[in-house]
C-alpha positions as CSV (number, residue, x, y, z in Angstrom):
1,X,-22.7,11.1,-54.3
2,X,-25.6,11.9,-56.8
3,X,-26.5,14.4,-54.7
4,X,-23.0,16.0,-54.7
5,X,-22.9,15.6,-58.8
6,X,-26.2,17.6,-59.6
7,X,-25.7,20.2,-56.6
8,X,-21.5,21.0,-57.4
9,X,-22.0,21.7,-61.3
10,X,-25.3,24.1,-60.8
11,X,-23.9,26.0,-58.0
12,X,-20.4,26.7,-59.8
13,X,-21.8,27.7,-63.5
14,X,-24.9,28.8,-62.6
15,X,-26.0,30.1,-59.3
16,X,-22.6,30.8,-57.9
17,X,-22.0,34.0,-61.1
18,X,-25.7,35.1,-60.2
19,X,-25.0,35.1,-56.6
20,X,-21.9,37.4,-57.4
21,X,-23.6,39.5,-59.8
22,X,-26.7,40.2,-57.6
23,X,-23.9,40.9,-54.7
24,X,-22.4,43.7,-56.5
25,X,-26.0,45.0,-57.4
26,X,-27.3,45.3,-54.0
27,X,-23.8,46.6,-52.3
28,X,-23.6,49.1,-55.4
29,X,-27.7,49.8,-54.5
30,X,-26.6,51.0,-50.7
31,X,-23.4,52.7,-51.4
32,X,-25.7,55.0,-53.7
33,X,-28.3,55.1,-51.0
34,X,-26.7,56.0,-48.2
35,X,-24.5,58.9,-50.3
36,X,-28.1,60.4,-51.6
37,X,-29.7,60.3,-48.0
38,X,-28.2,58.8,-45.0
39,X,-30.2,60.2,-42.6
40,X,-33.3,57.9,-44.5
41,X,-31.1,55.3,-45.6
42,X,-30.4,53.6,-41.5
43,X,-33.6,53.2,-41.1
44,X,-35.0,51.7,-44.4
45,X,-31.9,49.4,-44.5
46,X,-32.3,48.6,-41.0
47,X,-35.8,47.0,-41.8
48,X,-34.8,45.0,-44.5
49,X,-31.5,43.8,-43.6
50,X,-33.1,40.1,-41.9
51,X,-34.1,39.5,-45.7
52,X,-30.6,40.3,-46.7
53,X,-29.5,37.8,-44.4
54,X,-31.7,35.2,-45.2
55,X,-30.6,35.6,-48.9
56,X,-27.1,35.4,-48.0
57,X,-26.2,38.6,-49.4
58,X,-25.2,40.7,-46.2
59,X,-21.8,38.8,-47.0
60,X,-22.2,41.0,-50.3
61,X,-22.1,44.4,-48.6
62,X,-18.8,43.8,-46.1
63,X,-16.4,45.1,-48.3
64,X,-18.5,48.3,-47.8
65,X,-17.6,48.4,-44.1
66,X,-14.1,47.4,-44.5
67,X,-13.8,50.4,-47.2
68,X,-15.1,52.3,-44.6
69,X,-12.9,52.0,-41.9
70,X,-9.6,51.7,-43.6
71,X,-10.3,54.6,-45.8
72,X,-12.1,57.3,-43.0
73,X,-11.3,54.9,-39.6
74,X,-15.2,53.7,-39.2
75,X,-18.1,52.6,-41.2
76,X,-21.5,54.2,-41.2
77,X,-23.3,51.8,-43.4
78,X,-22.9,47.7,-43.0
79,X,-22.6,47.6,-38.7
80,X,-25.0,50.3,-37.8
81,X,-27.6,48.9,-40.0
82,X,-27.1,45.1,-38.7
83,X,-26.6,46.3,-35.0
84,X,-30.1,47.7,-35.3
85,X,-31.7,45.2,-37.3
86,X,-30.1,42.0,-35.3
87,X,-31.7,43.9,-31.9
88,X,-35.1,44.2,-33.7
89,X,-35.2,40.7,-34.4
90,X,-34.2,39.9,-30.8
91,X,-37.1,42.1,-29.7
92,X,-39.4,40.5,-32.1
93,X,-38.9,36.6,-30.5
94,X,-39.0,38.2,-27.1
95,X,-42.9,39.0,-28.1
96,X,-43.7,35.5,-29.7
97,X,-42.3,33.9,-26.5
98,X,-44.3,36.2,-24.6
99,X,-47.5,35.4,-26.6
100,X,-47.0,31.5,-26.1
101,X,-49.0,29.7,-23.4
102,X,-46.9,26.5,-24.6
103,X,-43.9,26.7,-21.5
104,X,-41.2,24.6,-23.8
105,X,-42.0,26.4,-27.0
106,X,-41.9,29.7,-24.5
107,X,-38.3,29.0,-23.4
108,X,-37.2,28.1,-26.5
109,X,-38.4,30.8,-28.6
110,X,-37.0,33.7,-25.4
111,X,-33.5,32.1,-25.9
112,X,-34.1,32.7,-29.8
113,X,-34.4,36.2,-28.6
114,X,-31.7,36.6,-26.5
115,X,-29.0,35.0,-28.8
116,X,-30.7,37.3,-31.7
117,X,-29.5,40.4,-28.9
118,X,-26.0,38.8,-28.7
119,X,-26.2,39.1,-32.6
120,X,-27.1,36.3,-34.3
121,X,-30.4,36.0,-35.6
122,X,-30.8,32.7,-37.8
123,X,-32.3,30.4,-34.7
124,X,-34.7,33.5,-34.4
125,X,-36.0,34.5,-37.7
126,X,-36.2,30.7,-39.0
127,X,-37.6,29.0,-35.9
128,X,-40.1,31.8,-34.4
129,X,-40.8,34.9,-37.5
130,X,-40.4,33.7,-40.8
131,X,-44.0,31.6,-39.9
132,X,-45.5,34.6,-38.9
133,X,-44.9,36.9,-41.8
134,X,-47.1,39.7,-40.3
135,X,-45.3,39.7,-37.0
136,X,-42.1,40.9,-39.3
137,X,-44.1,44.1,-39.6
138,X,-43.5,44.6,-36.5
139,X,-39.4,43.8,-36.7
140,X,-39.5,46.5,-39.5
141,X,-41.1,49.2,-37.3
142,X,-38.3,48.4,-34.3
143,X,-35.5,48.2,-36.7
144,X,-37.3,51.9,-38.6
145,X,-37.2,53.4,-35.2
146,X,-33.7,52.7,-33.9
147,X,-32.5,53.0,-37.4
148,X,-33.9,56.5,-37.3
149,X,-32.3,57.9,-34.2
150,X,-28.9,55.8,-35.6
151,X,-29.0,57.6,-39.1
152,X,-29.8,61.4,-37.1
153,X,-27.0,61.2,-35.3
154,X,-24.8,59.4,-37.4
155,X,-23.6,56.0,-35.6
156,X,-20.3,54.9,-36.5
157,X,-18.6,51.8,-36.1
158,X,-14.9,51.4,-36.0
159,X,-14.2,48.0,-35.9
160,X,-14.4,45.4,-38.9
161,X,-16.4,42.1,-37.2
162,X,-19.6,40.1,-37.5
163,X,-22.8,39.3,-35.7
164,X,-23.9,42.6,-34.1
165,X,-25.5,43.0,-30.7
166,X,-25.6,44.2,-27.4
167,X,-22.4,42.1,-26.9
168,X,-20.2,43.9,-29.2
169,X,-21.1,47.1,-28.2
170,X,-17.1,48.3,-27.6
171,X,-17.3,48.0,-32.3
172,X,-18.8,51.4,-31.6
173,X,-16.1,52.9,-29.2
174,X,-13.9,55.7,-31.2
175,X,-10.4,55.5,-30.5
176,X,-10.1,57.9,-28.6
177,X,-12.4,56.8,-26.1
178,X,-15.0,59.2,-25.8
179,X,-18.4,57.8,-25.0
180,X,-21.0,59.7,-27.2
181,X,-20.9,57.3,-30.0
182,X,-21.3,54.4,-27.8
183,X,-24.4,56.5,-25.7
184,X,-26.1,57.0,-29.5
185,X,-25.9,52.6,-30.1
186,X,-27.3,52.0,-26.5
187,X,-30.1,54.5,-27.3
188,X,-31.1,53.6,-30.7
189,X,-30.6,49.3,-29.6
190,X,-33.2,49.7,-26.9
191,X,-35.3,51.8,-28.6
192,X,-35.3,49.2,-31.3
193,X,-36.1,46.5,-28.7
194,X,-38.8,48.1,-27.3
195,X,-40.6,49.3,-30.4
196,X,-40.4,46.1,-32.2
197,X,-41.4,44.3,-28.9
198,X,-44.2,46.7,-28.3
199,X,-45.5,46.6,-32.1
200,X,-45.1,42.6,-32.2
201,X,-47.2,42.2,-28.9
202,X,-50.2,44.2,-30.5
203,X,-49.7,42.5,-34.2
204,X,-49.9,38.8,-31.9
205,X,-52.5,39.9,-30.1
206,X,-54.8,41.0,-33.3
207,X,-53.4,39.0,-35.8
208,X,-53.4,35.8,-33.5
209,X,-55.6,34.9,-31.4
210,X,-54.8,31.5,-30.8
211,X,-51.5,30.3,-29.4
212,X,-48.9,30.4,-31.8
């Protein structure tokens, strides 16, 4: 109950209107960003969507893909960016759990990474990265690389939804069926798993020596 008293009141006057204004600042941010340069925009955002997350404020840019797709039938900007970065996440607890000699922290950290594929990223970046900031580097280069070849050739998603992965693949099916869309998210995913697991193995393997 005291808890409840202190928490309610500062959450509703205080951080609840800074919460909304930052919102609008960061989805205004992108909007702007991806209309100067979208080619550079997938990539960059890509990388630091898993922050965006962690602050809550990916909730902040969904009106952007909804805009999107009722207005020109698909959304270039909120999906493709989490698809990517959701996949380099995956890729990046894949390493860790390589890296571990520890078998129950191994299989535990590997099923981070393969719910991260599926899409959701939380047990991943909380319970394996987030206490190895300099294995995040590595997260940044997978989600830089798939973001690049995603932002070249212009992925599109047509579906409003949540949680991006390798499971909701058919988001980035057009209407009309035809596959090259869907060929340009299954390129740029794995070549965000494989980069970020690639670049994580060689941070881990310089950065820490000891099992982590």
């Amino acid at each position: 109950m005291l808890t409840m008293l202190i928490v309610v009141p500062i959450t509703l006057i205080v951080l609840g209107p800074i919460g909304t204004e930052l919102s609008g600042v960061v989805g205004n941010a992108l909007q702007a960003f991806f209309s100067a340069a979208s080619i550079i925009a997938t990539p960059v955002c890509s990388a630091i969507y898993p922050y965006l997350v962690m602050l809550g404020l990916d909730k902040a840019i969904t009106p952007i893909m909804v805009e999107g797709i009722s207005s020109i039938g698909y959304d270039l900007v909120v999906m493709p960016m989490g698809f990517i970065s959701n996949l380099a996440v995956g890729g990046s607890a894949l390493a860790v759990a390589m890296h571990l000699k520890d078998k129950g922290r191994k299989g535990m950290i590997a099923s981070f990474g393969v719910t991260a594929l599926c899409g959701v990223t939380e047990p991943a970046f909380y319970g394996s990265l987030i206490m190895r900031p300099r294995v995040l580097v590595g997260t940044a280069i997978g989600a830089a690389a798939g973001g690049l070849i995603a932002g070249i050739f212009q992925l599109k998603n047509y579906v409003v939804g949540g949680c991006p992965g390798f499971l909701s693949l058919l988001f980035f099916l057009p209407p009309d069926g035809s596959m090259g869309n869907m060929i340009v998210a299954l390129a740029s995913g794995i070549v965000t798993v494989v980069v970020a697991f690639i670049a994580c193995t060689v941070i881990l393997k310089k950065a820490y020596r000891e099992d982590v």
